[in-house]
C-alpha positions in Angstrom: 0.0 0.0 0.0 1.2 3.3 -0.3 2.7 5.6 1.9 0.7 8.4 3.2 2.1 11.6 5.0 -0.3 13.7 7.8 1.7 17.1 8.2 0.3 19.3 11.0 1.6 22.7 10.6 0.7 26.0 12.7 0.9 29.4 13.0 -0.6 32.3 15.4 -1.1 34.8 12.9 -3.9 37.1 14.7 -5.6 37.1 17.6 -9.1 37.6 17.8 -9.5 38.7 20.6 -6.2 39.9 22.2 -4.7 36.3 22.3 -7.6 34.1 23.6 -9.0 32.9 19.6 -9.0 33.5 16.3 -11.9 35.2 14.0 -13.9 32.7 11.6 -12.4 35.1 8.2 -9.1 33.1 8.7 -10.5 29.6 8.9 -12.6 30.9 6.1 -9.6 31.8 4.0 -7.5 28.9 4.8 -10.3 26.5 4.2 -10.3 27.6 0.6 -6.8 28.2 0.0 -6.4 24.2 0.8 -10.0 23.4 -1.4 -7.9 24.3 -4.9 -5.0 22.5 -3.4 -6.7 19.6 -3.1 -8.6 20.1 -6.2 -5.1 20.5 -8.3 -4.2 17.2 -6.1 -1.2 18.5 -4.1 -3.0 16.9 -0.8 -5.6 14.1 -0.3 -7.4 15.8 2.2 -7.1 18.5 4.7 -8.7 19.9 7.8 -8.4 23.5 9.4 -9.0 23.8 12.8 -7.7 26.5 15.6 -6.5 26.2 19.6 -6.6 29.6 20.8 -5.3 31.9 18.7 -3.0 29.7 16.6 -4.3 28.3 13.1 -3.9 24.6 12.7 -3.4 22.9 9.4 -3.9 19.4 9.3 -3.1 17.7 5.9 -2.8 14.4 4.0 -0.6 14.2 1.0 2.2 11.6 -1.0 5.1 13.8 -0.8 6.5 13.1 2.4 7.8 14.5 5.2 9.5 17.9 4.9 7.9 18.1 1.1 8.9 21.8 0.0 5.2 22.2 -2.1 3.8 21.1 1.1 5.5 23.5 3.5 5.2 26.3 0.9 2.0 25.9 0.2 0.9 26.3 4.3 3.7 28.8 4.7 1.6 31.0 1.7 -2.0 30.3 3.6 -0.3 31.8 6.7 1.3 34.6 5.0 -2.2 35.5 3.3 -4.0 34.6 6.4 -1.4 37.5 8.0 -2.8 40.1 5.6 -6.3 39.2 6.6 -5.7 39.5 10.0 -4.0 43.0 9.4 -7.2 44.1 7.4 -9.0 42.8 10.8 -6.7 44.7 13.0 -6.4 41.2 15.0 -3.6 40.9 17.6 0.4 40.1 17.1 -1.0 39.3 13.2 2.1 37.4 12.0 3.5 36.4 15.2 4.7 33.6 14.2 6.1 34.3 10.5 9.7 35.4 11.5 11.5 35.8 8.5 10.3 37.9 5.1 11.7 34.7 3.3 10.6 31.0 2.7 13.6 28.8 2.6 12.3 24.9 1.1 10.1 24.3 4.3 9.1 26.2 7.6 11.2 24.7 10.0 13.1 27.7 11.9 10.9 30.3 10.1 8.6 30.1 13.3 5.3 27.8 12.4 5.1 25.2 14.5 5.6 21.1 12.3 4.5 17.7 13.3 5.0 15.0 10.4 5.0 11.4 9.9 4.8 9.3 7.1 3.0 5.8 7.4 1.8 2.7 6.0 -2.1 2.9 5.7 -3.7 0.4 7.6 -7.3 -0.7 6.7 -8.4 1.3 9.7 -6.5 4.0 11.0 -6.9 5.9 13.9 -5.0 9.0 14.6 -5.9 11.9 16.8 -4.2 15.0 16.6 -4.0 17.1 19.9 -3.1 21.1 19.6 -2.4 23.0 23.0 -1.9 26.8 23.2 0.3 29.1 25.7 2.4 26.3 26.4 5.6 24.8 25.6 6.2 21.5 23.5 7.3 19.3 26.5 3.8 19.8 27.7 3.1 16.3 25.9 6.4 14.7 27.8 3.7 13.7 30.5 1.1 12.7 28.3 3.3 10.5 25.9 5.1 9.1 28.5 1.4 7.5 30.4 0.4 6.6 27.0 3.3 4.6 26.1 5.3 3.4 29.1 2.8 3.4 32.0 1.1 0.3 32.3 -1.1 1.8 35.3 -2.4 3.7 32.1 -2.0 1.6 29.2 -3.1 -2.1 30.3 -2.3 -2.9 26.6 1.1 -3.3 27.1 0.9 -5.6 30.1 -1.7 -7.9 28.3 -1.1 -7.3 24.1 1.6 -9.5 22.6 1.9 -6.7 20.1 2.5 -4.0 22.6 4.6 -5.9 25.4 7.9 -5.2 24.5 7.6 -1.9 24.8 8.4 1.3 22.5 11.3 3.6 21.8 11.6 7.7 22.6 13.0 9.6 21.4 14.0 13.1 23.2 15.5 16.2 21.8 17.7 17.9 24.2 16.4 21.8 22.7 19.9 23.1 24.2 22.2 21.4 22.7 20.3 20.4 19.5 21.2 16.7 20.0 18.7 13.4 20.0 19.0 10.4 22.3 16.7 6.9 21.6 15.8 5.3 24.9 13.6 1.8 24.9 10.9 1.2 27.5 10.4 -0.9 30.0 14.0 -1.1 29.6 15.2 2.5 30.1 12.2 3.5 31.8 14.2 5.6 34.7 16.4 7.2 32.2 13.7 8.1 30.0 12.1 9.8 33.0 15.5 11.8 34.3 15.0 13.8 31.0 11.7 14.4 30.1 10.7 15.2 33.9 13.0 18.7 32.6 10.2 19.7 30.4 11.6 22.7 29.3 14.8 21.1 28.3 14.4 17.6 27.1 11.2 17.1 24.5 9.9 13.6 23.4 10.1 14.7 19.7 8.7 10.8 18.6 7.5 7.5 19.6 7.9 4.6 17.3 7.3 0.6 18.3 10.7 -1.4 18.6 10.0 -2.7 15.0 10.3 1.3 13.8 7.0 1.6 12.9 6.1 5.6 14.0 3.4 5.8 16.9 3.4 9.4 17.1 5.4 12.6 16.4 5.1 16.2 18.1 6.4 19.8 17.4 10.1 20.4 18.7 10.2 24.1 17.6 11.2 26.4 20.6 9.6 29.8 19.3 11.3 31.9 22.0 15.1 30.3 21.3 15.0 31.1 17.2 14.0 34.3 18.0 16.6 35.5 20.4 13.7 37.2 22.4 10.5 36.0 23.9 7.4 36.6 21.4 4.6 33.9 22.6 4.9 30.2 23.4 5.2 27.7 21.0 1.7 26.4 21.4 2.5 22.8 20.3 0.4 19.7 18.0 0.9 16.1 18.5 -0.3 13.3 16.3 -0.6 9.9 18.0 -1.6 6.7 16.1 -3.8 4.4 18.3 -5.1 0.9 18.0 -3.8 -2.4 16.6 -0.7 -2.8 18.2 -0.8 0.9 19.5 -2.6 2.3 22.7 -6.0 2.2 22.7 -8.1 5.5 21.9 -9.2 5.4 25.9 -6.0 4.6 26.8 -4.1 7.5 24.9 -6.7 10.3 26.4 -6.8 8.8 30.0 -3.7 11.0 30.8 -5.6 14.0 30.2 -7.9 12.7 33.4 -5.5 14.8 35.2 -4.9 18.4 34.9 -0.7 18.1 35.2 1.2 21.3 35.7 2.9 22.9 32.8 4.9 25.9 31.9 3.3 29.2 29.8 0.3 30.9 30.7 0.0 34.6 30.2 3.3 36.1 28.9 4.8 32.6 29.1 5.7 33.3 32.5 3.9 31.1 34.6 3.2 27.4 35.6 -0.3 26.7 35.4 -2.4 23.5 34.8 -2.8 21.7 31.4 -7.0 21.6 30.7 -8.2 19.1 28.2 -11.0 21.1 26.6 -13.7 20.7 23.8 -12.9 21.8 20.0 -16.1 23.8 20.4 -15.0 25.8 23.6 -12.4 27.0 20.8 -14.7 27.9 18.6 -14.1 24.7 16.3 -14.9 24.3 12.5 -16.3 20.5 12.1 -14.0 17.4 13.1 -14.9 14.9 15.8 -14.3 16.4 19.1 -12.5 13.5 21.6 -12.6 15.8 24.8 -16.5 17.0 24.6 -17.2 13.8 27.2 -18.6 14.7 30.6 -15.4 12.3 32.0 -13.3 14.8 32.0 -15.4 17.2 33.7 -13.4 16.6 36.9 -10.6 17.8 35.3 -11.5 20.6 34.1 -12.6 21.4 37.8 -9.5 20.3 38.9 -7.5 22.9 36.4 -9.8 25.6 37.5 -8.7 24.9 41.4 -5.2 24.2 40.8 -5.3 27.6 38.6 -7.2 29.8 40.9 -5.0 28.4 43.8 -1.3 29.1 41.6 -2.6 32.1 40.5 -2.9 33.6 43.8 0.3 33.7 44.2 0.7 36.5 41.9 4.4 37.5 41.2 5.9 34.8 43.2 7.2 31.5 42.5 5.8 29.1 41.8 3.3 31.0 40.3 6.2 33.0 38.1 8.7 30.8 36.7 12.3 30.4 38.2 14.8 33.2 36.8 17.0 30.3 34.9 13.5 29.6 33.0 12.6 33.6 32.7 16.1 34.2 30.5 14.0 34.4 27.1 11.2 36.7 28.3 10.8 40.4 29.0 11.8 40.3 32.2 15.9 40.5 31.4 15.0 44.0 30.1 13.8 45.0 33.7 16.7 43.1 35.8 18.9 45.5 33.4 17.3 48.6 34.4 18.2 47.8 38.1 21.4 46.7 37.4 23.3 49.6 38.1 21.0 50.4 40.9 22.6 47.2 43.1 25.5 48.3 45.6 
């Protein structure tokens, strides 16, 4: 059979309003900028969604991963989508499009990427997860339960297919280096670098055979600009049945409202709140978190949130200074510098 690439590719290009979502003109254009792509047949199939104020691209196509026509032709929706939200007067329009200049695909131009190129099965599964005002470790948690945590994922205590376990592997952002680790195997190294969230990133799983499970967004807005301008707001496309978690199993970690880094200004830990497509204003896919189950999680994100947030400019409300290095806040430490005796 062949291959088959889903490309999930985002951009905050306009906030509608202030940062919180994005105005239905945008959807609007991008829907039909990607309608005469897929009639000329440069994708199968497409979807355009938003989380927040970020536009979300989800495409099907043959060209594979990193495909220049593929990145060029989302990097031109966003760039038109830009001058839309300018006309609109919609906030930070363009955020994300940091250079004048597309270069073969988006990487390091600021849009956020998740890609993986598979074998078709005859039924195939595959949700795709977008968070906003957060950073892309946020799914480090998540990923980990999904794939290693038998407490969460009874498949790979009782599936033959599933019992020896998967591979990770984590992108250290800092050094721009990649280490594999195997689960159960390497199950407490795995966790020494992914509990640093902010500095270790499970950029893919894939079974021990090398079949991909599921792929997320590496791209560290705030370090490729030099400066703080938003969070990276990450997607995450995870493969489920037949070998793979279960669909249950790979949204059961969301049962819990885990703490994450971002927030306002990107400046705070707050907790991670699995929400509907249609509390963000959604066009028309299949919405995995409208389920009452998770109401107690959403309760529980409002308490921890209320509770954090009390804590106004302190820690651990506010981030550590080591973690506050690519924000505003250098600018004001400077002011005072000279002020210290």
């Amino acid at each position: 059979m062949d291959k088959i690439t889903i490309s999930v590719i985002k951009a905050d290009i306009g906030g509608y309003v202030g940062h919180s979502s994005m105005h239905p003109n945008i959807i609007t254009n991008a829907i039909q900028s990607l309608e005469k792509a897929k009639g000329k047949g440069t994708i199968v199939d497409f979807h355009v969604t938003h989380c927040g104020d970020d536009l979300d691209l989800i495409l099907t196509h043959r060209l594979g991963e990193n495909a220049g026509d593929i990145h060029k032709l989302c990097w031109d929706i966003f760039v038109d989508c830009t001058e839309v939200a300018k006309e609109l007067k919609l906030y930070g329009a363009g955020q994300d499009l940091l250079s004048d200049a597309f270069s073969g695909n988006v990487k390091g131009l600021g849009p956020g990427v998740a890609e993986m190129t598979i074998e078709e099965r005859k039924s195939e599964p595959v949700i795709i997860f977008a968070a906003d005002k957060t950073s892309p470790g946020s799914w480090n948690f998540p990923l980990y339960k999904m794939f290693a945590d038998p407490f969460n994922t009874i498949g790979l205590v009782i599936d033959p297919s599933m019992h020896e376990g998967f591979s990770f592997d984590v992108l250290d952002i800092f050094e721009n280096k990649t280490v594999t680790l195997n689960c159960p195997e390497e199950m407490y190294d795995l966790l020494v670098l992914i509990g640093a969230s902010e500095h270790y990133i499970i950029k893919g799983v894939r079974k021990k055979t090398g079949q991909i499970a599921a792929v997320t967004s590496t791209q560290k807005v705030n370090l490729m600009a030099g400066r703080y301008v938003g969070k990276d707001d990450p997607v995450m496309i995870v493969r489920c049945q037949s070998g793979l978690p279960a669909v249950g199993e790979v949204l059961e970690p969301f049962s819990m409202s885990y703490m994450v880094t971002g927030w306002m200004r990107g400046s705070h830990w707050g907790p991670f709140m699995p929400v509907s497509v249609e509390d963000a204003n959604p066009t028309r896919p299949r919405d995995m978190f409208a389920d009452p189950s998770y109401d107690l999680a959403r309760n529980q994100a409002n308490e921890v949130a209320n509770y954090i947030r009390r804590h106004g400019p302190f820690e651990p409300q506010r981030l550590p200074l080591s973690d506050m290095e690519y924000t505003t806040l250098p600018q004001v430490l400077k002011k005072l510098k000279d002020k210290f005796k």
